[in-house]
N, C-alpha and C positions, 0 to 999 in steps of 0.2 A: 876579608876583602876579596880576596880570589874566588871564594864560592857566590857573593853577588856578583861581579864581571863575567862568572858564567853562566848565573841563571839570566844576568840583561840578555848576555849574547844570542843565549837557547829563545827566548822570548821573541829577540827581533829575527829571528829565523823564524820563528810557528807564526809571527803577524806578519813576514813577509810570502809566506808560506798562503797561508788562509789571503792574504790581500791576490795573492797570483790565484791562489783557484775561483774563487769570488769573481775575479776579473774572467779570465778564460770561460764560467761559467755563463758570462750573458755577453760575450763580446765572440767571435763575431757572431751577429744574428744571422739567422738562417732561414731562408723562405724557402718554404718546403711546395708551396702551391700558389703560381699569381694569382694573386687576390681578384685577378678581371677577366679569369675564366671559370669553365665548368668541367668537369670530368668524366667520363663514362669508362668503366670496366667492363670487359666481358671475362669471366672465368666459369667452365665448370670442366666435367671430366665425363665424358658419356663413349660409351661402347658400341659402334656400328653394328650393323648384321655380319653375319658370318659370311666368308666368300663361297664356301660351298656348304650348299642344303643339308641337313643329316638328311641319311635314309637308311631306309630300315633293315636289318641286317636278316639272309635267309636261315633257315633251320642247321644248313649244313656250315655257313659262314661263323654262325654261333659255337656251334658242336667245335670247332679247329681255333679255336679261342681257348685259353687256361680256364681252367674253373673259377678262376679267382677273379674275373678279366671279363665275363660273359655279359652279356647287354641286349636288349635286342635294336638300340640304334648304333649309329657311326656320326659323326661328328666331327669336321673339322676344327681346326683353333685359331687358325688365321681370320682376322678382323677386314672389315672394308674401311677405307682413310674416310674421314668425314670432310664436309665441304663444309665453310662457314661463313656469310656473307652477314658485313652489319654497315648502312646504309643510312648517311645521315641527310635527309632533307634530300632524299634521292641520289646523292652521289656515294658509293662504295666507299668507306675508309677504313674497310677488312676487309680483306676478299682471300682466303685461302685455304689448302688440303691442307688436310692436319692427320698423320700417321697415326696408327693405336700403336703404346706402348709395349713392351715385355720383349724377352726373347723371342717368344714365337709369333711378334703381333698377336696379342690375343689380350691385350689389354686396352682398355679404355683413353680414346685421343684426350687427350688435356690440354686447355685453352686457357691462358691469362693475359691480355692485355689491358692496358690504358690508352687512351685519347684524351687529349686536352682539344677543346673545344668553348665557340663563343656561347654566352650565356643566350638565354633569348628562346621564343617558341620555334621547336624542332619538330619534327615527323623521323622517327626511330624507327627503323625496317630489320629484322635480324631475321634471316635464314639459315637453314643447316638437312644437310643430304646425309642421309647415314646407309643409302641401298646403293646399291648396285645402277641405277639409274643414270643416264647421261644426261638429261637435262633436265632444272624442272629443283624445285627442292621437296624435300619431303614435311617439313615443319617451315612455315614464316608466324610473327607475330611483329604488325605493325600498333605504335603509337603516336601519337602528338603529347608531345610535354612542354612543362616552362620549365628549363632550367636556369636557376640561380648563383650569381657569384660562387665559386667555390662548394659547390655542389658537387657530391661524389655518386652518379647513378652507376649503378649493378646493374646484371643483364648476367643470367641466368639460365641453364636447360636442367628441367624435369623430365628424365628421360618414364619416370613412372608416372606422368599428368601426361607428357605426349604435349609441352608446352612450354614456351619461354617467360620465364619470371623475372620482371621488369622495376626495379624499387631504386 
């Protein structure tokens, strides 16, 4: 009689057990995206020009270099900050420097954000400066899109097309 009062017991523990996870498993719900907007991402990682030019190293410059170490350019490592501008329907709702990476600046600026935005036809403007230039961008690529409920658009840099990839 003692070994059924503790198989009930064990029993209404693992159905009380399974009824709590079952529960906790669809309660509370969780809305991850209003369902009565749209969304735009911009994320990529692209590497500006360098702040100083390589130039070409002389014969003698070469020679007072280790053997192991000889070249005949010079090359800085430090990166120029990228500018990134993304424009919805004409008004800015990015507008900023974005530092390269690494110790030495000499790595690649990396961009990710999100916008929630209303659904509906937009005109999409994104620009980005990667020189030494003060005004002026050096890449734009404008669209007109519809976006839909809950639509998640990308916005993308090909730094090898020399163009922003818009999907």
């Amino acid at each position: 009689m003692a070994d059924l009062a503790r198989y009930a017991g064990q029993g209404a523990v693992y159905a009380l057990v399974a009824f709590g996870v079952g529960y906790l498993a669809s309660r509370p719900s969780i809305e991850y995206f209003p369902p009565d907007r749209a969304q735009i991402k911009i994320s990529f990682a692209h590497g500006a020009n360098r702040i100083e030019e390589c130039r070409r190293l002389s014969t003698e410059e070469i020679a007072k270099l280790p053997p192991s170490k000889r070249r005949p350019h010079t090359c800085g490592r430090e990166r120029l900050p990228i500018r990134i501008q993304l424009l919805l329907d004409e008004v800015a709702i990015y507008d900023e420097v974005v530092q390269p990476t690494g110790l030495s600046s000499d790595g690649p600026a990396r961009v990710y954000r999100k916008f929630q935005v209303e659904p509906g036809r937009h005109e999409i403007t994104v620009r980005l400066r990667d020189s030494a230039r003060t005004d002026g961008f050096d890449y734009e690529r404008r669209e007109d899109l519809e976006l839909a409920p809950q639509q998640s658009l990308a916005v993308d840099f090909s730094g090898d097309q020399g163009t922003f990839i818009i999907r």
